[in-house]
N, C-alpha and C positions, 0 to 999 in steps of 0.2 A: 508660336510660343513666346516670341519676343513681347509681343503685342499686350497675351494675357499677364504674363509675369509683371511690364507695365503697369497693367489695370489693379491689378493684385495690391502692387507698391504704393500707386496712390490710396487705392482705399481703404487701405490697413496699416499702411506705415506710421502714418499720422499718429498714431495710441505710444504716450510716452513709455509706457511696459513694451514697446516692440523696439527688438535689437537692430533690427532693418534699418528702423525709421532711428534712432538714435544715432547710425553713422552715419545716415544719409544725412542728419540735420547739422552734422559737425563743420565747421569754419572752413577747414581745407575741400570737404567734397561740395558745399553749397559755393565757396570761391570757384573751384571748377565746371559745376555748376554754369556759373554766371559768364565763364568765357569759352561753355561747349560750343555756342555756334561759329565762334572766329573758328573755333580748335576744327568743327566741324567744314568750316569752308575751307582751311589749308590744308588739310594733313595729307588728302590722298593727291593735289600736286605734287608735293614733295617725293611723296612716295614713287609716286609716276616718273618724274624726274631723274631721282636718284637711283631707281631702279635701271635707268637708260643710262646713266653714266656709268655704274655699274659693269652694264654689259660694254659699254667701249671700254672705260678702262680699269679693267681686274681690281678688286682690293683700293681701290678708291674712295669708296663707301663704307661708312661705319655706321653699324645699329644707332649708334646712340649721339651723331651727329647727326642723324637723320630727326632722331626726337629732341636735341636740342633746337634742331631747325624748325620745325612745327611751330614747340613750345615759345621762341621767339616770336616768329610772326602771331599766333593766338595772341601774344602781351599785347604786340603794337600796333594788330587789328583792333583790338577788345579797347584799348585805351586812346588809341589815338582817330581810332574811327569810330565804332560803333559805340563808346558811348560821349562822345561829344555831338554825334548828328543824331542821336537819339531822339532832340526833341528840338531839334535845329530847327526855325522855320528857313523855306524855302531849299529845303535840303535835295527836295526832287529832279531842281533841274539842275545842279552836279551829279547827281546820279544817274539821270538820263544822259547830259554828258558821257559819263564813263563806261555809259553801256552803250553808245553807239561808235566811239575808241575802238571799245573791245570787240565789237563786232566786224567793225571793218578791221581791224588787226586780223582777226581769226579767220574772215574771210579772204582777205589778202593771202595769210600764211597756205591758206587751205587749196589757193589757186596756183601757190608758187609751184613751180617745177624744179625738184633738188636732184642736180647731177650729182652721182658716186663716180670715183676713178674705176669702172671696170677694166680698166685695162692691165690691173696690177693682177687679174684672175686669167685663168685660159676661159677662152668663149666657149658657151652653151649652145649646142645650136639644137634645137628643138625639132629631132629627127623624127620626133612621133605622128608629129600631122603630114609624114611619108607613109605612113600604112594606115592610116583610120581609113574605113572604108564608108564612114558616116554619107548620108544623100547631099550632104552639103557641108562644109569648109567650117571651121571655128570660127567663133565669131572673137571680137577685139577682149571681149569680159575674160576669156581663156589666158589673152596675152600675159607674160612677167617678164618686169623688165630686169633685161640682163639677162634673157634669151632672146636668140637669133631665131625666130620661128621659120621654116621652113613652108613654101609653097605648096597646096595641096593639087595635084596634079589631078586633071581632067579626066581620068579613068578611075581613078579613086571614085566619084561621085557615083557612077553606074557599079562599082565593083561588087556591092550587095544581091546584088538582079543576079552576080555568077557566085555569089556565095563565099567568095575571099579573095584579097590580093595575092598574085601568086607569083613568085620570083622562080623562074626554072635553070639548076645549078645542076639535074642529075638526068633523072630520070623526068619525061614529060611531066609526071602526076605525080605530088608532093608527098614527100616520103616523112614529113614534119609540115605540122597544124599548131598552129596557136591561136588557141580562144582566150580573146579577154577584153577588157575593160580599158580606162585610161592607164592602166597598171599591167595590161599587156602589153601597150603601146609603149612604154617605157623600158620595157625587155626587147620588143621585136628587134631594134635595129644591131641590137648585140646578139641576138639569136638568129637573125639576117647575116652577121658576118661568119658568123661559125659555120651557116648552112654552106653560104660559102667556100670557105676556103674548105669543107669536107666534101666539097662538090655534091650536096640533097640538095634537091628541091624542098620550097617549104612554101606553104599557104597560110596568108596572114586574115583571123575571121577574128577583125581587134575594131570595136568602135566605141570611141569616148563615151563615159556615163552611160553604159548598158552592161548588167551583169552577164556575164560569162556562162548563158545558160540556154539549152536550146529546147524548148517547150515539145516532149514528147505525148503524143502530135501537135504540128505545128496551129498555133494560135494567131487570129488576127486580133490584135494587142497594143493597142498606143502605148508610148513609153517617151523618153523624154527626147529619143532621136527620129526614132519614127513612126510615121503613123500606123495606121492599126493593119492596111493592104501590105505596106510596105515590109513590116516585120513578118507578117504570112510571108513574105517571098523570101526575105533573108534567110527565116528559118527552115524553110522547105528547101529553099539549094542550098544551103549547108548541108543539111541530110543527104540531098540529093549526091554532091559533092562526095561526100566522106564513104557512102556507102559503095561510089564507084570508085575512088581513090586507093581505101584499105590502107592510110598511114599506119605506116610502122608507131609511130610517138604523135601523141596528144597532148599538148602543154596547155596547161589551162590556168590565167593570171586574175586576181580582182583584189580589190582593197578589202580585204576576208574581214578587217575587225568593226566594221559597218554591215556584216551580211549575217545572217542569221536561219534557221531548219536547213541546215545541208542537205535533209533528205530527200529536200529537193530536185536534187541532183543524181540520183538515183535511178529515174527512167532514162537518161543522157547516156550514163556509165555503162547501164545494161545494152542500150545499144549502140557502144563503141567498145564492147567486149564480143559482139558477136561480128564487128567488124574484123576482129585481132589485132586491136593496136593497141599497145602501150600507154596509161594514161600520166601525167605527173601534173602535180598541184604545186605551185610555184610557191613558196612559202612568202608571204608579205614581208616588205622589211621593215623594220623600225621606222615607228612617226617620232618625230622632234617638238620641240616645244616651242613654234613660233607661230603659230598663227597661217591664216591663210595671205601668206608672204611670199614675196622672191627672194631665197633664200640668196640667190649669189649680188642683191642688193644689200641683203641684212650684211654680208661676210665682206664685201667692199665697204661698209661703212665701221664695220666694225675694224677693219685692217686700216682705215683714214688714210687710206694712199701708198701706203707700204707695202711694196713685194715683197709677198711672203718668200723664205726660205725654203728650197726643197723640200726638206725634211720636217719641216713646220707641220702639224696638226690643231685642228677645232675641232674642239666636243659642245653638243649641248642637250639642253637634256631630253629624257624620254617623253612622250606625251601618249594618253589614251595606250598604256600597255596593259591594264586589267584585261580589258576587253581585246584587245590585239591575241593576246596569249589564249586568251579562253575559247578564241576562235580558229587559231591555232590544231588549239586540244581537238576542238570539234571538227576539225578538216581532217587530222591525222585520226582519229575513227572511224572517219566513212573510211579513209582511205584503206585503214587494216582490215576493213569488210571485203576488200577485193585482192586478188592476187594478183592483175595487172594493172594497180595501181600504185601508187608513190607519192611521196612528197618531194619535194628540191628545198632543200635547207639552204636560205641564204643570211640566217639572222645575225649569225657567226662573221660575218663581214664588215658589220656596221657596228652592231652594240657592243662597247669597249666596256662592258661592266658599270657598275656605280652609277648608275643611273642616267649612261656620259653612252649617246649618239657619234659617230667618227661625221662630220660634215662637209670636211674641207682638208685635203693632204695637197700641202704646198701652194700651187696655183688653182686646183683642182677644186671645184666646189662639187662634192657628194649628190645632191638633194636640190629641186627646184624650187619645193613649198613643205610642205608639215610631212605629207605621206610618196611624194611623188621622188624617184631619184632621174639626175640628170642622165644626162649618157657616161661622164664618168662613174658615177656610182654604178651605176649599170655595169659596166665593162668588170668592176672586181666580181662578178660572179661569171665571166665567160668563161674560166677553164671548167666549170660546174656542168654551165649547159652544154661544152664540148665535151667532157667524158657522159652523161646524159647520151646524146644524140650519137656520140661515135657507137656508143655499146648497143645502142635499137633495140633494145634493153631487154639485158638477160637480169632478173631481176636476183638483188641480194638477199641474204636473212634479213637486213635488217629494212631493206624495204623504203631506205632513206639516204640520200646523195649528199 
């Protein structure tokens, strides 16, 4: 549309009877005109910039210091550069000068290694590469700095071949299953303490970047962990597992507002209702609005060294909630198709209203990256999964925790 509208303006505006073309040809917009491309090559620096100083420091930034800053440099681009080298001879080799400055600048910068004081935060320690039962270990692209990752320990790698990692606290054969994704793995270690200290067993069937779904009947299926023999086996002793287990509670975790046809899910459900167990759909929490970041990097630079105050809070904002909620919608449907189904509300934990994410309480950084929480964020929904799991669930009217 931009394009045509363009095409449009050149070839009709020209006719002195066109109102278009008579503002377009007026002194102030043909001056503007004449200095769009300085205007063009600084504005979205500035922007960039001040947008970052911004977030370090609150109410630092004003709208309209921002466009007087543009509009200055457009003057002393437009007059002191571009139109005196406009027809400079020999102007190429200061310009190639300038462009290989700026290159090695930008790749110098791009090489530097910028320490944050993480020490002013409590450590993250990245409990979750303790239960992925993936055939092999994370690679270094998973890493975020300002998590402590944890060693993925040598039975892990074989653990899919028996169909889940399994922690025994009760009874031999887990009385609690959690399927899920890198978003189950973010829950397990807190749903590990609870199984815990309520002395159940629990069985962990969690591996990074695979949805939360067990192909009724099992399918040999490449997917982004494993190969196509390999997932035939994971998902045949999972079944195998479950159908001789008979878990009381079936928690089931994935990043919901990226998944889509729950119906999916449907042949799964039917055959973990004729097991007799319990199912709950863990409710996704709020994504934030930073990018695929470390989050407890972004909160160490934002704090510039300062320990934060106990009682201190960071909010920031929501990100991708359309779709979060609409998937939401679509999860708590299936789920009211079933009567041993449920959902686990944890939205209530995080989203402080206004469009404002809870991310950081005192030392405590919430959130690893946009959608993931650390193990503190985790932990504010443990008394949830302990009334959950203590109850082995007799289920409410309202069918929601």
């Amino acid at each position: 549309m931009p394009v045509v509208g363009s095409v449009l303006v050149i070839r009709y505006a020209g006719s002195e009877k066109c109102f278009a073309g008579s503002i377009l040809s007026s002194s102030p917009m043909v001056y503007v005109g004449k200095c769009s491309y300085s205007l063009y090559l600084w504005h979205w620096p500035v922007i960039v910039l001040a947008a970052a100083l911004e977030f370090k420091y609150p109410g630092s930034v004003h709208p309209v210091a921002v466009i007087a800053v543009v509009g200055i440099l457009t003057l002393a681009s437009y007059y002191f550069v571009e139109k005196p080298t406009r027809r400079m001879k020999g102007v190429l080799y200061p310009v190639a000068g300038g462009l290989i400055v700026s290159l090695g600048m930008a790749m110098t910068l791009q090489r530097e290694e910028y320490d944050y004081d993480l020490s002013v935060l409590e450590p993250i320690k990245a409990y979750s590469s303790t239960y992925d039962i993936a055939p092999y270990p994370p690679t270094e692209e998973l890493d975020r700095n300002g998590i402590i990752r944890l060693p993925t320990a040598e039975e892990q790698l074989t653990a899919y071949k028996e169909g889940a990692l399994i922690r025994n606290y009760g009874n031999s054969n887990p009385e609690v299953v959690l399927i899920g994704s890198s978003h189950g793995l973010m829950w397990a270690p807190v749903i590990d303490e609870v199984c815990r200290d309520l002395e159940v067993s629990v069985g962990f069937m969690t591996v990074r970047s695979i949805e939360p779904i067990i192909h009724i009947p099992p399918v040999a299926q490449k997917d982004r962990i494993f190969s196509a023999e390999q997932r035939l086996i994971y998902d045949s002793q999972r079944l195998e597992k479950l159908e001789f287990w008979r878990p009381k509670l079936i928690l089931i975790s994935d990043r919901w507002a990226v998944r889509d046809q729950f119906e999916r899910y449907k042949p799964m459900l039917e055959a973990f209702e004729k097991l007799g167990s319990k199912v709950i759909f863990i409710e996704q929490p709020p994504e934030i609005e930073v990018g695929d970041v470390s989050v407890p990097l972004y909160m160490a630079y934002k704090l510039n060294g300062v320990v934060p105050e106990e009682e201190s809070l960071t909010y920031l904002p929501l990100h991708n909630e359309t779709e979060r909620l609409a998937r939401v919608e679509e999860l708590q449907d299936l789920s009211d198709e079933y009567s041993f189904v449920a959902t686990l509300t944890v939205d209530d934990l995080y989203f402080a209203g206004e469009n404002k994410v809870l991310v950081r309480a005192g030392g405590k950084v919430m959130y690893v990256d946009e959608d993931h929480l650390s193990y503190w964020g985790a932990r504010r929904a443990s008394s949830r999964f302990r009334e959950a799991i203590r109850s082995l669930l007799p289920m409410n009217t309202g069918k929601s925790f």
